[in-house]
C-alpha positions as CSV (number, residue, x, y, z in Angstrom):
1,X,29.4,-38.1,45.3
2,X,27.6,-34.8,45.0
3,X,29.3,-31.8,43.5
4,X,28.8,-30.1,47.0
5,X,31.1,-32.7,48.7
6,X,33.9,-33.2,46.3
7,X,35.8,-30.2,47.7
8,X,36.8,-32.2,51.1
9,X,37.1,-35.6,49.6
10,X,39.6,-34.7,47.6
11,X,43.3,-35.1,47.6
12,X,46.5,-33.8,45.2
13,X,46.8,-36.5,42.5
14,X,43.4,-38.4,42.8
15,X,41.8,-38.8,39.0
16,X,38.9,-37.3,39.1
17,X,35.9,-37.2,36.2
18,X,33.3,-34.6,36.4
19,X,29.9,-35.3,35.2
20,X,28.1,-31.6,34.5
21,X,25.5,-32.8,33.3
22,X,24.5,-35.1,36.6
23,X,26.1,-33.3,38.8
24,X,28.3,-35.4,40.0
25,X,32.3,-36.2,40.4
26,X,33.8,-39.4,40.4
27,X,37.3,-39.8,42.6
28,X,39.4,-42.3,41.9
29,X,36.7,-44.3,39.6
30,X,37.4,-47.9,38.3
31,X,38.9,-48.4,35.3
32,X,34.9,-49.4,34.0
33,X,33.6,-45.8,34.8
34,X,36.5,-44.2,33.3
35,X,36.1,-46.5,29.7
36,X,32.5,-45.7,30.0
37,X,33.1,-41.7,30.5
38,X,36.1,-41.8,27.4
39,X,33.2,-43.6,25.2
40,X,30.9,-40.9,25.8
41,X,33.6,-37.9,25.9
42,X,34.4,-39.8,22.5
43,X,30.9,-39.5,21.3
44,X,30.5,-35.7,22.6
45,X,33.2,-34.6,20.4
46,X,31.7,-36.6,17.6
47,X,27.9,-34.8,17.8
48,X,30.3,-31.5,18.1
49,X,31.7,-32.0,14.5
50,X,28.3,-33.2,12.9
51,X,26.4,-29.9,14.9
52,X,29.8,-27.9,13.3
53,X,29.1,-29.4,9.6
54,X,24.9,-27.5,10.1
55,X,26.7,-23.7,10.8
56,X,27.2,-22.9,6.7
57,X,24.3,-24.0,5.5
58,X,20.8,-22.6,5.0
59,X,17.7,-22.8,7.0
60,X,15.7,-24.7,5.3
61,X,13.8,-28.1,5.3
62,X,14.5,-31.3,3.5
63,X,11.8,-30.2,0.4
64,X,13.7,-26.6,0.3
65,X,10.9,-24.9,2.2
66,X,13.6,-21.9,3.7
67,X,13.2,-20.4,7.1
68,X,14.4,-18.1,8.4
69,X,16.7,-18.8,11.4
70,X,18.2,-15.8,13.9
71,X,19.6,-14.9,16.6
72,X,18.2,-13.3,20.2
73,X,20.4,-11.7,22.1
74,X,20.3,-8.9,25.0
75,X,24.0,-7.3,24.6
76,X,26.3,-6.0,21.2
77,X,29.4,-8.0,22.4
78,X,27.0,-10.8,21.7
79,X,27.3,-10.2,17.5
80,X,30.2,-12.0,17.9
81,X,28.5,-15.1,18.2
82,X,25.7,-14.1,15.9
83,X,28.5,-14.2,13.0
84,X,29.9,-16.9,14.7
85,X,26.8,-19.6,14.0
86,X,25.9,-17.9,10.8
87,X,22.1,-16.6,12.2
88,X,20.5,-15.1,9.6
89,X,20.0,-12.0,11.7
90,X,18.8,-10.9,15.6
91,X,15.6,-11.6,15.9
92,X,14.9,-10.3,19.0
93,X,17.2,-7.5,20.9
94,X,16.3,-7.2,24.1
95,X,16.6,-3.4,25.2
96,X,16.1,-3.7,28.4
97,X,19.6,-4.5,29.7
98,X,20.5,-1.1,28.3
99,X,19.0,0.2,31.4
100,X,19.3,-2.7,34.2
101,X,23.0,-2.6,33.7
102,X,23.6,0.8,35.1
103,X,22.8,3.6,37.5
104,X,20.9,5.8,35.4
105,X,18.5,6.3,32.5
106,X,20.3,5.2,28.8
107,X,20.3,8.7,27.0
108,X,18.9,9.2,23.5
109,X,22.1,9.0,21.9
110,X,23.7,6.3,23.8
111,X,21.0,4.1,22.0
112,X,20.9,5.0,18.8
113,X,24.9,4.3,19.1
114,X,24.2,0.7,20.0
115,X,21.1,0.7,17.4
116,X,22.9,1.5,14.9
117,X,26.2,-0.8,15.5
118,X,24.1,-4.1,16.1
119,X,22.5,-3.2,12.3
120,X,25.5,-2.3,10.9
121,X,27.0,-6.0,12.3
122,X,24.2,-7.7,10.7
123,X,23.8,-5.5,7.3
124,X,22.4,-7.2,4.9
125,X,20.0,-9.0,7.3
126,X,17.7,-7.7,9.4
127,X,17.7,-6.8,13.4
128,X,14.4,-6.9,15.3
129,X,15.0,-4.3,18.4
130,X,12.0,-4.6,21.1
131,X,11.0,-2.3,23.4
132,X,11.6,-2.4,26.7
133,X,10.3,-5.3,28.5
134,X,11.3,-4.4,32.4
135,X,8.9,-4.4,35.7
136,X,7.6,-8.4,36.6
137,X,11.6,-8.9,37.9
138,X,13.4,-6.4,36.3
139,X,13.8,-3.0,37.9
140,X,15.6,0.1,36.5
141,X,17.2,3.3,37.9
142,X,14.8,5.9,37.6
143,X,11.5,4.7,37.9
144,X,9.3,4.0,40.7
145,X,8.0,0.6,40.7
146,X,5.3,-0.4,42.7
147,X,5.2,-3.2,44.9
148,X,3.0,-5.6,43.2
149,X,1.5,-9.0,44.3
150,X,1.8,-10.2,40.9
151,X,4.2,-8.0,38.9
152,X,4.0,-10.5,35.9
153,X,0.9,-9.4,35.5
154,X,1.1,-6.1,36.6
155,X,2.8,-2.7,35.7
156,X,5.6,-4.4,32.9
157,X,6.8,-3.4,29.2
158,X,4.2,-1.8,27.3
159,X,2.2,-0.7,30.3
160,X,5.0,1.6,31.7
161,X,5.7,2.8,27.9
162,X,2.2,4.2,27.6
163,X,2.1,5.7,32.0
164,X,5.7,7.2,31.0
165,X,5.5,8.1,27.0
166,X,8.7,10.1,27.1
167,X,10.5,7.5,28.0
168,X,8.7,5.0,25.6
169,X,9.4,7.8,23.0
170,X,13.2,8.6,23.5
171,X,13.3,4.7,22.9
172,X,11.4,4.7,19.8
173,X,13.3,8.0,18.3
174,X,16.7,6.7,18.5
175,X,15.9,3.2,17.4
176,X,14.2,5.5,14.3
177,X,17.5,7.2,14.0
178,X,19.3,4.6,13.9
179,X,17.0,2.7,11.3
180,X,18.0,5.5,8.3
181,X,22.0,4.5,7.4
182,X,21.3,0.8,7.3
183,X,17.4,0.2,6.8
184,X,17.4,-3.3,7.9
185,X,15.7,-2.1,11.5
186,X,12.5,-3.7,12.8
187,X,10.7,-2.6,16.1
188,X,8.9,-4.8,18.1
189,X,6.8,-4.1,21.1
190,X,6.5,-6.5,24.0
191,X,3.5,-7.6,26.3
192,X,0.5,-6.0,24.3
193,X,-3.0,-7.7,25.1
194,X,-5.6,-5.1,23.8
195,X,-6.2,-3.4,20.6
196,X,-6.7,0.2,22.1
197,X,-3.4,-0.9,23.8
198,X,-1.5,-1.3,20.2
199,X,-3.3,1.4,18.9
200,X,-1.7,3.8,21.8
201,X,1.4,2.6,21.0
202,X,1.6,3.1,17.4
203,X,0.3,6.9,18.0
204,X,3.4,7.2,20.5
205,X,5.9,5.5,17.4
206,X,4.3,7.6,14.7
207,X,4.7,11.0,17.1
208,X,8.8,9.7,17.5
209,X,8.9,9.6,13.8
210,X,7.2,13.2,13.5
211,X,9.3,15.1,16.1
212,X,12.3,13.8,14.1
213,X,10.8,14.6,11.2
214,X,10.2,18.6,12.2
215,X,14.0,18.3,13.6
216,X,15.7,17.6,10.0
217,X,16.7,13.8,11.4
218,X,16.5,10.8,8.9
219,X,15.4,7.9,9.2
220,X,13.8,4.5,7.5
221,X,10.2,5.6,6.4
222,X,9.7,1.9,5.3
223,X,10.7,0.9,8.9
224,X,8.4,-2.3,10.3
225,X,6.3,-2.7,13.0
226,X,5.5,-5.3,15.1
227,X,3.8,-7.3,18.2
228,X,5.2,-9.8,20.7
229,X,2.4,-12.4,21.1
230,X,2.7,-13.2,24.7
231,X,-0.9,-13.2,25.6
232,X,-3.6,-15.3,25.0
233,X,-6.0,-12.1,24.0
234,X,-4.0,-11.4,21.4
235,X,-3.7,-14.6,19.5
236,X,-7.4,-15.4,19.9
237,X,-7.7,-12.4,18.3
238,X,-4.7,-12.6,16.5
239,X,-6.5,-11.8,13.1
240,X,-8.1,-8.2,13.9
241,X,-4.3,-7.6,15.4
242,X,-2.9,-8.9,12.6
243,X,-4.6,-5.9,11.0
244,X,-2.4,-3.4,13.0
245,X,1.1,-4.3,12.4
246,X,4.0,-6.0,9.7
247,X,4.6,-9.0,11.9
248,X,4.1,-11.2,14.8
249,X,7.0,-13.0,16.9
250,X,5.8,-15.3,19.8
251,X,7.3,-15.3,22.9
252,X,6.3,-18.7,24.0
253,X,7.6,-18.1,27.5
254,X,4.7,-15.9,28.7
255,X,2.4,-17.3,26.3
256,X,2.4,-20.6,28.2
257,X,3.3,-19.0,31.5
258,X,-0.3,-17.3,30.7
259,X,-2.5,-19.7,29.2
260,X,-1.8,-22.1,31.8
261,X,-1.8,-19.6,34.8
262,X,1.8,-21.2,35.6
263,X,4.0,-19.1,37.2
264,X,7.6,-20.9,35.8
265,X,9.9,-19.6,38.1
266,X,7.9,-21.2,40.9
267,X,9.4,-24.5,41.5
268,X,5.8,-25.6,43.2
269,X,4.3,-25.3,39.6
270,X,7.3,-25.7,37.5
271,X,6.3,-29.0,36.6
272,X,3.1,-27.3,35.1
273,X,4.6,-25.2,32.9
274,X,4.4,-27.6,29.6
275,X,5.1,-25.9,26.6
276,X,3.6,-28.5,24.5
277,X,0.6,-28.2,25.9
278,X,-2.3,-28.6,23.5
279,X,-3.6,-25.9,24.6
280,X,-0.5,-23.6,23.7
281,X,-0.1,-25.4,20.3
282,X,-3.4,-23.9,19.3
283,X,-2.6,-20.8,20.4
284,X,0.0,-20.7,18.1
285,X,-1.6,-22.2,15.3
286,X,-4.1,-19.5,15.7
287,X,-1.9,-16.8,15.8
288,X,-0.2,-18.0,12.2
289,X,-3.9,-18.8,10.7
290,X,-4.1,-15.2,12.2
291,X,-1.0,-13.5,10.5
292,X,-1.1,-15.1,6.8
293,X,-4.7,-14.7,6.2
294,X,-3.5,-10.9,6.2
295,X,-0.5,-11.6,4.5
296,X,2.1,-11.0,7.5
297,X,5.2,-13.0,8.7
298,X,5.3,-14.5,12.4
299,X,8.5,-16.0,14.2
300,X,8.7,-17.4,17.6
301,X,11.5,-16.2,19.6
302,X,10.7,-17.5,23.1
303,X,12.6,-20.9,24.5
304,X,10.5,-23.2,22.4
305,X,12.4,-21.6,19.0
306,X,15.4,-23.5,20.2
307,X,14.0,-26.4,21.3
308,X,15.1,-29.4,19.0
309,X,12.1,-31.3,20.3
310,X,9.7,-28.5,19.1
311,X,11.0,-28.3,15.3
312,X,8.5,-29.6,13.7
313,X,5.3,-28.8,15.1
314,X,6.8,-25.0,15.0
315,X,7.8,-25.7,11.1
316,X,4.5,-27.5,10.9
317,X,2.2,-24.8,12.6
318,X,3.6,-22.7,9.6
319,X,6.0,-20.3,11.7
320,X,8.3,-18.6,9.3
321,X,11.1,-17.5,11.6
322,X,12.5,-19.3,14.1
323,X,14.9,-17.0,16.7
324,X,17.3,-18.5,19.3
325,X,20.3,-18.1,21.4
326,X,22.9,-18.3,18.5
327,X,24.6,-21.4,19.5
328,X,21.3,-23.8,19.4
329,X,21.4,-23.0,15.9
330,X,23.0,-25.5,14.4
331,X,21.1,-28.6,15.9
332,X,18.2,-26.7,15.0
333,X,18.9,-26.6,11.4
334,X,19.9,-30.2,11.4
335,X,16.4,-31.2,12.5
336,X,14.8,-28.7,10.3
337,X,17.1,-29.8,6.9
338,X,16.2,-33.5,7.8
339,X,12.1,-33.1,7.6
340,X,9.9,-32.1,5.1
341,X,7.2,-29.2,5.8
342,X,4.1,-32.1,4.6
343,X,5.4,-34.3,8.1
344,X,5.9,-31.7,9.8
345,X,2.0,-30.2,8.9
346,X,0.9,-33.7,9.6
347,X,2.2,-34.2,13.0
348,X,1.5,-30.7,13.9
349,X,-2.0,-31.0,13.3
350,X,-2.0,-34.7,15.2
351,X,-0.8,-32.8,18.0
352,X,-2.8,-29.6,18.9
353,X,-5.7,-32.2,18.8
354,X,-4.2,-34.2,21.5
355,X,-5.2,-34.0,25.0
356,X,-1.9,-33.3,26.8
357,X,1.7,-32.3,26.9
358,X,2.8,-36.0,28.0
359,X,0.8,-37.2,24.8
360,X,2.3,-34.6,22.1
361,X,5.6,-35.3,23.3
362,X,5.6,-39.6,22.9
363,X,4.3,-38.6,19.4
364,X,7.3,-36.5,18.8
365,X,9.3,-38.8,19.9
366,X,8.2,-41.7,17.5
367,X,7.5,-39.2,14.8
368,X,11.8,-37.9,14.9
369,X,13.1,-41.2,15.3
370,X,11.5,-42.4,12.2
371,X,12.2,-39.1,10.1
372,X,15.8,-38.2,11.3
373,X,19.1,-40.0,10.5
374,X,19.9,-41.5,13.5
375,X,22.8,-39.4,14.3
376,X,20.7,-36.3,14.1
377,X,18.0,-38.0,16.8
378,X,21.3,-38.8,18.8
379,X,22.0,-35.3,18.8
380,X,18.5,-34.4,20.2
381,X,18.6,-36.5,22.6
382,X,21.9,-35.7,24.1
383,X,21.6,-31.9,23.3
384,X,17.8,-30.9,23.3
């Protein structure tokens, strides 16, 4: 029966098996269905200690290519699990619940506080804080929102930064602040698709850094800056902004949400919205062509980072970070220890000359099946 159901069908003492990831609960199965669920409850615990085995060793691929593998999260209580699955990092923080979660504004020292405990957490490795990314669906106390017929691609992230620079700037000065006891800071900014856009941006960080500079306040004058590529204008062009900044992370979300003018959340479309679109897989290949031809790193940190099935056409398109929730980690770094970066390249390149997402994905499917041990493609299969 349906999970809806189950509530009145059942009675004190029934044996019942619940099946989360159908939706579905058994009452009072036959002894068949209940073998049938022990084999694969057996089997569950099984992939649990292979994925386990994957949390203390390195990112890095079959011929020791290394890669860098982090954690996104949006809260501090989440460093606990950033320890937990041994990330090499945060690759993304997202700021913004700082000031969804509550009734006012965060103050300048509230952040910094936060800043500086997420870097301390992760000290030696590095935390990449972004920028506010709220407006789209996310409001905040405070600010004046306007009603929008499509917010996605209306008055969001970046845009209010640069309409309301002070609040864009108390941002930017504590995460400075906070950059100067550990130095293992990054700052990222969300949602930029022009270059006068970045440019703006940059003057706003580099007036943060002078303001605390006239007020005595330290902080990491080595500090890294970079771009969320999110929209197609900026990794077409993703060489002259490669120019601009220290890095590039993808967020593959709007990037495919944008390219294929699919709205995700829209269950009309949904089925549009097909990150291994050819189309999208060039976009990215461009925007790494982009980055290392002026000697800058570039990481994806959108859904496709920790996407088993994407692996190796991310490893292949030449990414070198890959930034997920911390615990898809580990099945992560079991596909990436179990290919080499010269398959990877090769079925990468087969791919973004395919003509569409139903095509690129029977190729990865033949392609891991003959590459990974067969426990490891199990694991995909029954986890990705």
């Amino acid at each position: 029966m349906s999970v809806q159901d189950a509530v009145s069908e059942v009675n004190t003492g029934d044996i019942l098996i619940l099946d989360g990831k159908h939706g579905m609960v058994y009452v009072n199965p036959p002894d068949e269905v209940i073998e049938r669920f022990r084999k694969i409850q057996q089997e569950t615990e099984l992939h649990e200690e292979i994925l386990l085995s994957y949390i203390p060793l390195p990112a890095q691929m079959k011929d020791g290519q290394q890669i860098t593998a982090s954690a996104n999260i949006e809260i501090p209580e989440e460093i606990d699990l950033v320890k937990k699955f041994n990330a090499e990092g945060v690759g993304l923080f997202r700021t913004e619940v700082l000031y969804i979660s509550r009734s006012s504004l965060p103050t300048e020292e509230e952040q910094r506080e936060i800043y500086s405990f997420v870097a301390r957490e992760v000290y030696p490795n590095s935390v990449i804080i972004r920028s506010f990314d709220f407006g789209g669906d996310k409001v905040v106390p405070g600010i004046s929102f306007p009603l929008e017929a499509n917010p996605f691609l209306g008055w969001r992230a970046i845009r209010i930064g640069l309409d309301v620079p002070t609040l864009f700037l108390t941002q930017m000065r504590a995460i400075l602040a906070a950059s100067h006891s550990t130095r293992n800071i990054k700052v990222m900014v969300p949602m930029i698709s022009d270059i006068d856009e970045l440019k703006r941006a940059k003057e706003l960080f580099e007036e943060a850094k002078q303001e605390l500079t006239d007020e005595g306040v330290p902080y990491d004058e080595g500090i890294q800056f970079g771009i969320m590529v999110e929209v197609p204008s900026v990794a077409i062009r993703a060489r002259d902004f490669a120019e601009e900044v220290d890095f590039f992370s993808i967020g593959t979300n709007d990037l495919t949400q944008y390219t294929l003018a699919v709205d995700r959340g829209n269950g009309k479309v949904s089925r549009l919205y097909q990150p291994f679109h050819p189309a999208v897989l060039r976009l990215i290949q461009e925007t790494v062509s982009g980055a290392h031809r002026n000697k800058i790193w570039v990481g994806v940190c959108g859904e496709t980072a920790g996407d088993p099935w994407a692996t190796p056409l991310l490893l292949g398109l030449g990414v070198d970070e890959l930034s997920m929730p911390p615990r898809k980690l580990p099945l992560i770094k079991a596909v990436m220890r179990s290919l080499s970066f010269r398959d990877c390249s090769i079925i990468a390149e087969q791919a973004v000359g395919l003509k569409t997402a139903a095509e690129v994905m029977t190729h990865l499917r033949e392609f891991l099946q003959k590459h990974l041990p067969r426990e490891i493609f199990s694991l995909i299969v029954n986890n990705g």
